[in-house]
C-alpha positions in Angstrom: -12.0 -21.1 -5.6 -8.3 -21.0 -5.5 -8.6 -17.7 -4.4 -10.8 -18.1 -1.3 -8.1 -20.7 -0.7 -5.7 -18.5 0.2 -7.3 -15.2 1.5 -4.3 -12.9 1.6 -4.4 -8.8 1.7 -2.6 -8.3 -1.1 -4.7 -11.3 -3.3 -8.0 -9.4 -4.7 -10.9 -10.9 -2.5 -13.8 -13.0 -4.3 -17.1 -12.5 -2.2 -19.3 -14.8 -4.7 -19.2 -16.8 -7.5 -22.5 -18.4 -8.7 -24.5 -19.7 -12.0 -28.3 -17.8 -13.8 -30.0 -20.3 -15.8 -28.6 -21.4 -18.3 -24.8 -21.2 -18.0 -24.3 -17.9 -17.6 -21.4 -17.9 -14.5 -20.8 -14.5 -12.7 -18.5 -13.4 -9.7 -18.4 -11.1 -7.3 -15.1 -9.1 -6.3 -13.5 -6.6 -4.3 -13.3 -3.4 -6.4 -10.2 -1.9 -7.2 -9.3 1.3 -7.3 -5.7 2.2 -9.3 -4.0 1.0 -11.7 -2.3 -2.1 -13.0 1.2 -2.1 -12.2 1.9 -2.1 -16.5 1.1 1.5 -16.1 5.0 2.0 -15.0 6.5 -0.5 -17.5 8.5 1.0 -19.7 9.9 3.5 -17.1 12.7 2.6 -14.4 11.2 3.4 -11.0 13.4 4.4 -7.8 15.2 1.3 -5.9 12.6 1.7 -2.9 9.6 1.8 -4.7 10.7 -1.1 -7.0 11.4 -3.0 -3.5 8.1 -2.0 -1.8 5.6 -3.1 -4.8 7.6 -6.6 -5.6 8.1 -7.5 -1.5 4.0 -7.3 -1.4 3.8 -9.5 -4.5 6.3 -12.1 -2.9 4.1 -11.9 0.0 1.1 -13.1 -1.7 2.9 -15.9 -3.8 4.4 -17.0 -0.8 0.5 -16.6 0.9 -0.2 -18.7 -2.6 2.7 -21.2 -2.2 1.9 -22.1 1.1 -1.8 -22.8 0.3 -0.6 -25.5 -2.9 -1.3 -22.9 -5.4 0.9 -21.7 -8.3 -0.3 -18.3 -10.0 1.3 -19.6 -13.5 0.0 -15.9 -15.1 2.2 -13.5 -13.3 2.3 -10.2 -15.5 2.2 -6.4 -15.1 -1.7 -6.6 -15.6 -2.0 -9.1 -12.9 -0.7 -6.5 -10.3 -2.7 -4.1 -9.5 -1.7 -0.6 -7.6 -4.6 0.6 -5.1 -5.3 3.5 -3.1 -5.1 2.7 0.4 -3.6 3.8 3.8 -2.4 6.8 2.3 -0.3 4.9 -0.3 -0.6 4.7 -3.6 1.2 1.1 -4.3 -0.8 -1.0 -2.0 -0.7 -4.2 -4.3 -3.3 -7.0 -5.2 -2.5 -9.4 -7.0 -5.2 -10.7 -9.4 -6.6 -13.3 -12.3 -5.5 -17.0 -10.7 -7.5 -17.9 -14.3 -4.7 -20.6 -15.1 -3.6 -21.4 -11.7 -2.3 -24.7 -10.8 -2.9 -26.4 -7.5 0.5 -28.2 -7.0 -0.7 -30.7 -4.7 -2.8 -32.5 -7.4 -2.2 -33.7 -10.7 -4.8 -31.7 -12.3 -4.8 -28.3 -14.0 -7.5 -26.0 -13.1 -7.2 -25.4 -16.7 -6.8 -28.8 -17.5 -3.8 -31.4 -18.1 -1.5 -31.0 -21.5 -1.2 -27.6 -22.2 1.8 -24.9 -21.9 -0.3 -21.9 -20.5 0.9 -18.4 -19.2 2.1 -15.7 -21.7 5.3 -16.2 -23.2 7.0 -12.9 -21.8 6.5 -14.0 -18.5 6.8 -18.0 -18.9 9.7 -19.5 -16.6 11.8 -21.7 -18.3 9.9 -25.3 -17.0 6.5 -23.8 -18.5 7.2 -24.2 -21.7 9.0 -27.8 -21.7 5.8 -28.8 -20.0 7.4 -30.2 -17.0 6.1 -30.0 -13.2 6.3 -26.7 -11.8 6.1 -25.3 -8.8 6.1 -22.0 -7.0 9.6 -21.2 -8.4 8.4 -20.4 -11.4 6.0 -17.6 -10.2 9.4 -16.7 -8.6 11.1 -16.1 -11.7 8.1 -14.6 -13.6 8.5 -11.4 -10.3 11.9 -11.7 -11.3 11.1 -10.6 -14.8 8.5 -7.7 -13.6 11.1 -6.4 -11.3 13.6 -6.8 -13.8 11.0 -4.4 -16.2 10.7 -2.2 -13.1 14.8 -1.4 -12.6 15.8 -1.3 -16.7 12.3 -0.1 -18.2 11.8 -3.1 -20.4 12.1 -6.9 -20.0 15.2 -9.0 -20.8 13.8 -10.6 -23.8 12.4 -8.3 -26.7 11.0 -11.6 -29.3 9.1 -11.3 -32.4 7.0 -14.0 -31.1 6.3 -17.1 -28.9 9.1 -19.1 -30.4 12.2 -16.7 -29.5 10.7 -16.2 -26.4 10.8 -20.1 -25.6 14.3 -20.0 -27.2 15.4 -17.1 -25.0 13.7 -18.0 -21.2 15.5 -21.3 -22.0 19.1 -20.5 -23.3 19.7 -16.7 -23.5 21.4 -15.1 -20.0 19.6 -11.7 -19.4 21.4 -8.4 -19.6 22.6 -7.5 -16.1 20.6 -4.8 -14.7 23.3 -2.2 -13.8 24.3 -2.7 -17.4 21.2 -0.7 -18.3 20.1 1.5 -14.9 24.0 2.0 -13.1 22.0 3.5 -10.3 20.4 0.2 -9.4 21.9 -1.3 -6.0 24.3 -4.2 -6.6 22.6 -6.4 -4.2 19.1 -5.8 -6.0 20.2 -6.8 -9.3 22.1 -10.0 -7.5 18.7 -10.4 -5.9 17.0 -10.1 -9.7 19.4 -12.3 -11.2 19.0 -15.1 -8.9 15.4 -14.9 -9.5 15.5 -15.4 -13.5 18.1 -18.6 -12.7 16.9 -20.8 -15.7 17.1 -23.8 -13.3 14.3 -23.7 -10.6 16.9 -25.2 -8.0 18.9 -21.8 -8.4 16.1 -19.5 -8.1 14.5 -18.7 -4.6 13.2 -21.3 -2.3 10.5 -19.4 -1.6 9.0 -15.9 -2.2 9.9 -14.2 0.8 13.2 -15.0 0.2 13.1 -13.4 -2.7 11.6 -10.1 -1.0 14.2 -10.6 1.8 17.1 -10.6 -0.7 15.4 -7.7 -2.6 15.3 -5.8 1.2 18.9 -6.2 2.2 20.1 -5.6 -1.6 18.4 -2.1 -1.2 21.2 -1.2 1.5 23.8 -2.5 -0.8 26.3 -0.5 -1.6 25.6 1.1 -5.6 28.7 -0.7 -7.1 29.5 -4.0 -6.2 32.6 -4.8 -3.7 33.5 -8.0 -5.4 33.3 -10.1 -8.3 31.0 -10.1 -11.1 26.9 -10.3 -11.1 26.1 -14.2 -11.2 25.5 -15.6 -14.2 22.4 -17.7 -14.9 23.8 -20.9 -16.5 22.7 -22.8 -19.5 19.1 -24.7 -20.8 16.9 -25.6 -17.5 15.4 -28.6 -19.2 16.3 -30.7 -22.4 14.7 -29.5 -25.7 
């Protein structure tokens, strides 16, 4: 249902969803044919094709955001790289399991509960707070962070450092670890993983926008320092 609600190119289509006797539920989908975009983690990946893949997932968050719906679950296995138009990173995004429609109080999971998976969890997720579509903002910040440096920002041992390091740790600029990455895309990136929603993107196509003109950035930056992402977003 959530969906059908937006109906986007680059969100996987549902045709049916229905119910055999006795509670046995079933859909119907669009079949895919690729791979899921955690096929290239733990490589870096050129500047454009980094840029190409995450501008058609801000396109479908902000397809998402517009239609009240927050994805919560954004992850390498969400994406999904098809064959198509001659191209072989045509994405779809897919699994709104855990989405959240923002415009009402309730869950489609339910009310109460931190969900998403901890690598990927913006900073509000796990103080439980309201979120909106920032936070799917900063969870593409983290894939294309994994797609420039060929691993994430935070290595834990398990849930509990990652909720200490979404929430206080400042991630290892980007150039630090792949010097050929444009300037302006690792601003871009940086902005993105801001632990305070108000300093991330607006909205998602700002975030591809950014991502666009930081891709004709010069490789070395012409002045001052990458911006820092500041302290805890929320009280613990």
């Amino acid at each position: 249902r959530a969906v059908n609600l937006i109906g986007h190119e680059n969100i996987v289509a549902i045709h049916d969803f229905n119910r055999l006797p006795p509670n046995r539920y079933y859909l119907m989908m669009e079949y895919l044919e690729g791979r899921p975009l955690s096929a290239l983690v733990g490589q870096t990946v050129a500047p454009e094709t980094l840029v190409a893949i995450l501008g058609q997932v801000c396109d479908a968050l902000g397809a998402a955001h517009d239609a009240g719906i927050v994805h919560r679950d954004l992850k390498p296995e969400n994406v999904f790289l098809v064959r198509r138009a001659g191209r072989e990173d045509y994405v779809k995004v897919v699994d709104f399991g855990i989405a959240k429609l923002v415009s009402s109080s309730v869950s489609l999971t339910g009310a109460g509960f931190v969900m998403g998976t901890p690598e990927y969890m913006a900073p509000e997720q796990w103080s439980g707070h309201a979120i909106d579509g920032r936070a799917d903002i900063y969870a593409a910040g983290l894939l294309a962070y994994a797609l420039a440096t060929g691993r994430l920002p935070f290595r834990e041992a398990d849930a509990l450092g990652y909720y200490t390091a979404h929430l206080q740790k400042a991630p290892t600029p980007p150039r630090q670890l792949n010097p050929a990455l444009p300037f302006g895309v690792e601003q871009a990136i940086l902005r993105a993983l801001a632990k305070r929603p108000e300093e991330r993107f607006a909205d998602a196509r700002d975030f591809r926008a950014a991502l666009e003109a930081g891709l004709r950035s010069p490789a070395s930056p012409t002045r001052g320092p990458a911006t820092p992402t500041r302290g805890p977003a929320t009280p613990v």
